[in-house]
N, C-alpha and C positions, 0 to 999 in steps of 0.2 A: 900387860898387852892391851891397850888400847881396840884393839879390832877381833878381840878372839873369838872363834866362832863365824864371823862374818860372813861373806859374801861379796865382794866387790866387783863391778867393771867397768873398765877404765880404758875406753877407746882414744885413738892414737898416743897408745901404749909403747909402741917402737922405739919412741926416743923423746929428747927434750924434757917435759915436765911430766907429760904420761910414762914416762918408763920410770922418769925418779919419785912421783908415786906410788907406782907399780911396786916401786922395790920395799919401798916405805910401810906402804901398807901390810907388804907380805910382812915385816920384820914385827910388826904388828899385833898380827896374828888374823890376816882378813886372807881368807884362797880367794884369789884373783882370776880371771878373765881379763887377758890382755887381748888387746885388740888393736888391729890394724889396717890398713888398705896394703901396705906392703905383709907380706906374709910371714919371710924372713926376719924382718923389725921385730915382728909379736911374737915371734919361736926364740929369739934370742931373750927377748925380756922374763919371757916365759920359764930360758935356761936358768938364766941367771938367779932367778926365785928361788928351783929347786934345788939349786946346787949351794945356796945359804940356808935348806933344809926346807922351804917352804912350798906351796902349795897352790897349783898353778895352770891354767892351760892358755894356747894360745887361739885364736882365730882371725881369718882375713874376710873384713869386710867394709864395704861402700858404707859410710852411717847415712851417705844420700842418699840410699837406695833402700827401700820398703820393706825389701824381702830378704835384704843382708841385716837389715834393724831388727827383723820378727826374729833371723835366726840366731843372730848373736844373743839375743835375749834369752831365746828358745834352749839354745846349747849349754849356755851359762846355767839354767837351773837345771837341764838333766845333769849336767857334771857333776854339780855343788848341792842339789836339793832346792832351791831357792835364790832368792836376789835382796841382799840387804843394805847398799849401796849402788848408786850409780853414778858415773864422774864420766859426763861428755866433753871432755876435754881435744878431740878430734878437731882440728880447722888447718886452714890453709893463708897464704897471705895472700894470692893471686895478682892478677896483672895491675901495673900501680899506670895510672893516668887521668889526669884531669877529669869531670864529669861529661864531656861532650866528645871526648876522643876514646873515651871505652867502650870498649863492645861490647855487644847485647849478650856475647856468650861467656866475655870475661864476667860481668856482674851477675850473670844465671849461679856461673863455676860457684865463685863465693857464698852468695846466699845459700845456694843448694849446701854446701858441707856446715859452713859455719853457722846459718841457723836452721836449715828444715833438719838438717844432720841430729841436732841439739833436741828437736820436736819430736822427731822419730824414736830417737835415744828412751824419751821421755812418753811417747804415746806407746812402747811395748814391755817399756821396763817399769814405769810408775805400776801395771796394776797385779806386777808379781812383786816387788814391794808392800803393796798394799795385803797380799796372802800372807806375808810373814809380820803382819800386825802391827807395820811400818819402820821407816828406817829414813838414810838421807839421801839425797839427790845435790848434785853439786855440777853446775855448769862452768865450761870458761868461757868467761866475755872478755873483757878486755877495759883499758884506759881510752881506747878509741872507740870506745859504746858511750863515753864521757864526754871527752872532748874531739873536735873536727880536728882531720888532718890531710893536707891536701895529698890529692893521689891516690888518697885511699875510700875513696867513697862508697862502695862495696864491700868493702872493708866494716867500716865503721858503721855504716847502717846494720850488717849482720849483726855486730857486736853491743849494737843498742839493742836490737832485736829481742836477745838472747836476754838480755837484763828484763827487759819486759814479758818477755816468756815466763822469767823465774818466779816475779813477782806473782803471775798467777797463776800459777801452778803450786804456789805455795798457798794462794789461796783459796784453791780447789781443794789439796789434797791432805791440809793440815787435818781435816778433820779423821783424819786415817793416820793420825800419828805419823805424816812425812812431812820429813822437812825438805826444804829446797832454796838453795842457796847461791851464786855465784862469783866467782873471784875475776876479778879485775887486776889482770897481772900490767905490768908497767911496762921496761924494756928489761927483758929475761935474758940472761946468756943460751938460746935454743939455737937448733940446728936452722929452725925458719929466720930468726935475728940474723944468722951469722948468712944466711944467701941473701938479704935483705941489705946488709951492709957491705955484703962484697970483699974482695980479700984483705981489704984494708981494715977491716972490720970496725966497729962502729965508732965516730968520729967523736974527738974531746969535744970539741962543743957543742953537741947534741947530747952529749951524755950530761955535760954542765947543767943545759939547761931541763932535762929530764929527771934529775936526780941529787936532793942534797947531800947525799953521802957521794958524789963522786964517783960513781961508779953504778955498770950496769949490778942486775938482779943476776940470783941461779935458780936453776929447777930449784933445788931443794929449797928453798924457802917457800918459794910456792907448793909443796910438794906437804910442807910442814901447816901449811894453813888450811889443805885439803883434810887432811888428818883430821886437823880440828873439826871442821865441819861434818867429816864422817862417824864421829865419834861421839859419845855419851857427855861429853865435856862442851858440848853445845846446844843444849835440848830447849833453849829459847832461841833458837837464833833460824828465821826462817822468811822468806823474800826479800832480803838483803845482798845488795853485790858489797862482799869485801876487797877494796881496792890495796893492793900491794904493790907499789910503784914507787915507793923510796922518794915521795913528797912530790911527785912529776906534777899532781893539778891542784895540791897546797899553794905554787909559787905562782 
């Protein structure tokens, strides 16, 4: 087991790639803190841990908000003893339009989850990390922290954001034995993908041009690269975004 002993939390945990690392890790041997802004999402991810024998609780909370970030932190080591892993994996895709036709509340929404969310994560979890003599930290950014995509300019700015968050915070905290890392996931098979593309679900020729295997991603691959990062199998590897997108900005 790869994570025994651990510690991990893994907000928006409910579904997509936070719950198929949730499950992941627990099989692992990491007790989990799943976390969510729905309640029900992270009680369910929460179930499904225990009932494959593992070790788990759930909590609901904003990771935008200040005082849902100290306590999910807070909760997680009374539960667990400690924090030896953190995976803000928590964002949103929010409203898609043009730079001059989005509103000032659409690009607050975004920013506020998908990068102060990631800050927050990171300004109450890094320094109970740092009490268990260090461990890793693992953000999601994204392919659109990479490369522009129209529509999504709040989008994509968070996700650059995030990348450059990681970078120095790795280089803050490496001296504490933490690592800190980000995955750059591609197009995922997620619950957010799938309202993104609508019932039709996502189009042969965007997948073409997205992906030389032909086809989108799953959680679990993503889920499987988090692993790595969380684990002893990576103990050089720190301000780095690992991009997983099945060749999307190779082509």
């Amino acid at each position: 087991m790869r994570l025994k002993g651990k510690v991990a939390l893994i907000t928006g945990a409910g579904s997509g790639m936070g719950r198929a690392a949730s499950l992941l890790f627990a099989r692992e041997g990491a007790k989990i803190a799943a976390i969510d802004v729905t309640e029900a999402s992270a009680a369910e991810t929460a179930k499904m841990i225990k009932a494959a024998g593992g070790e788990a609780i759930s909590l609901r909370a904003d990771v935008s908000d200040s005082e849902d970030a100290r306590a999910m932190v807070a909760q997680t080591v009374r539960a667990f003893g400690g924090l030896d892993v953190l995976y803000n994996n928590a964002g949103i895709e929010g409203e898609s339009g043009f730079i001059a036709q989005l509103s000032e509340e659409a690009f607050d929404r975004v920013i506020a989850i998908n990068l102060r969310g990631v800050w927050l994560g990171m300004k109450y979890g890094l320094p109970r990390i740092v009490e268990r003599g260090g461990g890793a930290v693992i953000n999601t950014a994204s392919v659109a922290g990479i490369v522009g995509l129209k529509g999504a300019a709040a989008y994509c700015a968070a996700k650059a954001g995030v990348i450059s968050l990681t970078r120095v915070a790795a280089l803050e905290y490496g001296r504490y034995k933490v690592r800190v890392n980000c995955i750059c996931p591609g197009v995922i098979q997620t619950p957010m993908v799938e309202r993104i593309a609508g019932p039709e679900g996502v189009k042969p020729r965007f997948i073409e041009r997205s992906s030389v295997f032909g086809r989108v991603g799953n959680a679990d691959e993503i889920a499987h690269t988090a692993l790595f990062l969380a684990s002893d199998e990576a103990p050089f590897a720190t301000g780095a975004p690992f991009i997983i997108d099945g060749g999307w900005i190779a082509s």
